[in-house]
N, C-alpha and C positions, 0 to 999 in steps of 0.2 A: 604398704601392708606391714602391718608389725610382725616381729620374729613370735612366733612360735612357742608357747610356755613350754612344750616340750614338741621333739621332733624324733619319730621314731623309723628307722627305713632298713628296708630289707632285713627286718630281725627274725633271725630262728634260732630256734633252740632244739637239740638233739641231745636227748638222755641216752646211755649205751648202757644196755642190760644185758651182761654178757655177750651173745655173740648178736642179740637185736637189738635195732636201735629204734628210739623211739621220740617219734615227732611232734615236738610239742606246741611248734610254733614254723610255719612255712611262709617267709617273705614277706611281717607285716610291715606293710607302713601307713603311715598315718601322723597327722599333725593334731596336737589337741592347743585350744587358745584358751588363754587365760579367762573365765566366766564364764565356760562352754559346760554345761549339762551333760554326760556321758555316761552311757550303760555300755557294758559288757554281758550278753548274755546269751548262754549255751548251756550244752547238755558237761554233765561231772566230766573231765578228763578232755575238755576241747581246748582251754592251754591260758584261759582266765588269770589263773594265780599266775602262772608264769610268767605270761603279760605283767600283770603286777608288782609281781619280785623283780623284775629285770627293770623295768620304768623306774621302779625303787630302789636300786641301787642297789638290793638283796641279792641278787644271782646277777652274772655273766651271761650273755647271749652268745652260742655256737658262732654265729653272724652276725651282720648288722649292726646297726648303732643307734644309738640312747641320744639325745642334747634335751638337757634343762636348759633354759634362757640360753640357747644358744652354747652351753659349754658342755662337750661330751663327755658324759660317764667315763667312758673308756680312761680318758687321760687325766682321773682323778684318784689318789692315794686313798688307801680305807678312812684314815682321819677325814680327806676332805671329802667325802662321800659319805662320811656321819655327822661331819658339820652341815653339809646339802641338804639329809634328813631330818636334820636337827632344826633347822632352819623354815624350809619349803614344803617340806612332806608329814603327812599324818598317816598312821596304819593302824585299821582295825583289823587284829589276827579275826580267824576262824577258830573260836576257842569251842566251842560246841562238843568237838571230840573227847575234848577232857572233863565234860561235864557226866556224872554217872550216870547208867540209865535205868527209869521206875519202871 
């Protein structure tokens, strides 16, 4: 069985808003393979983006850990975590917010 284009396990993330904390991601894991079709899909504030940011190198995860082809996030320098993106990854922001509204 080939490795894994990415391998995600036990990731959470916790935001601290003053004295609450808040849960943005509890214990995922999951393997995605390289040509695999994948949805993520929930209600505003179920931890989407976070997932996203963190797969992409964009945020740290409280827990857990990230591997592209097998090499973890964790133990990559910001340069080579832009060369990673630079490389392997595309991101369409949510720019919608900064468009005016009629």
């Amino acid at each position: 069985m080939p490795t894994p284009l990415f391998r995600i396990q036990d990731l959470a993330k916790v935001y601290s808003m003053g004295e609450v904390e808040v849960h943005a991601l509890r214990q995922v894991t999951l393997d995605l393979n390289q040509g695999e079709f994948v949805v993520l899909l929930g209600p505003s504030g179920s931890g989407k983006s976070t997932l996203l940011n963190i797969i992409g190198g964009l945020d740290v995860p409280t827990t857990g850990s990230v591997q592209l082809k097998g090499q973890k996030l964790s133990s990559l320098n910001e340069a080579e975590i832009g060369n990673l993106r630079n490389q392997h990854l595309g991101f369409v922001y949510q720019f919608h917010h900064l468009l005016a509204e009629f």
